[in-house]
N, C-alpha and C positions, 0 to 999 in steps of 0.2 A: 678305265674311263667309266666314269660314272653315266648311268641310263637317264634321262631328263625325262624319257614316256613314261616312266610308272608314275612320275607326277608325286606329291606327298604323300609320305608313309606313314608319319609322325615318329619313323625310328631314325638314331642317327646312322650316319652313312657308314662310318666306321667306328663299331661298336670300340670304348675302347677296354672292354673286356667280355669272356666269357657268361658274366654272373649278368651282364646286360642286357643280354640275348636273353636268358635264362627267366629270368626276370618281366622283359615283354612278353613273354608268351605266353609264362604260366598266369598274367593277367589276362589275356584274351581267352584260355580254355573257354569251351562251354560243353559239359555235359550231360547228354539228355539219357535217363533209365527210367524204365526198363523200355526197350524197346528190342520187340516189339512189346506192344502194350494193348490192352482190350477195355483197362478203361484210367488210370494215371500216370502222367509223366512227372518226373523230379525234373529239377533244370537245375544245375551247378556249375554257378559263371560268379566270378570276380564283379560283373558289370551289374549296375542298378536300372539299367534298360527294360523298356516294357518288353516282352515275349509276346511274339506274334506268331500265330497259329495262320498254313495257308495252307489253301487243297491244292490237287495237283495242278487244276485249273491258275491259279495264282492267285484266286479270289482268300480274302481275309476270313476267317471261320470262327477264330478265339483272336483274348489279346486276354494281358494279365501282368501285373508288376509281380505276382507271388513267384513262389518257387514251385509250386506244385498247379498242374493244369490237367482238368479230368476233360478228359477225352467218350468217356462214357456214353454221351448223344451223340457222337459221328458216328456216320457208316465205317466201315471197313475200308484201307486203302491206305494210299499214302501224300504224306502230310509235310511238310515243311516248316520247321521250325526256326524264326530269327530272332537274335539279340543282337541289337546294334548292328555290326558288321559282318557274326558269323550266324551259319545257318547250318543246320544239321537234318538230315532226313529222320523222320517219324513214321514206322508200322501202326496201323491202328488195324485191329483183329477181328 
């Protein structure tokens, strides 16, 4: 029985192979190093999405279409990073 709550995934319901699975995901990766980091982050994502930089508060701190986001001028702490749909936690040193 298929679940109606999770609502659209944009994957089909029944993949009809392995390499499909495979395939969605390694498009979604997103990569953030080094981290922890004290003053640049790389970001390695498939997606053309602006990166958004938040503090723990949830307040917005950076935004950036690049790959590379200097961290440099934040305090120390921890940071939130999103692209599109995934988010990844950030040390900053």
């Amino acid at each position: 029985m298929p679940n109606y709550d999770l609502g659209p995934t944009g994957q089909p319901c029944w993949p009809v192979s392995q390499s499909e699975i495979e395939e969605s995901a390694a498009a979604d990766e997103l990569l953030v190093y080094p981290n922890p980091t004290h003053s640049r982050l790389y970001v390695q994502t498939a997606s053309n999405k602006e990166r958004r930089l938040f503090n723990s508060r949830g307040q917005l701190v950076q935004r950036t279409k690049g790959n590379e986001v200097d961290v440099s001028a934040l305090p120390a702490g921890v940071y939130w990073l999103r692209v599109g749909n995934r988010v990844r936690k950030v040390v900053v040193e």
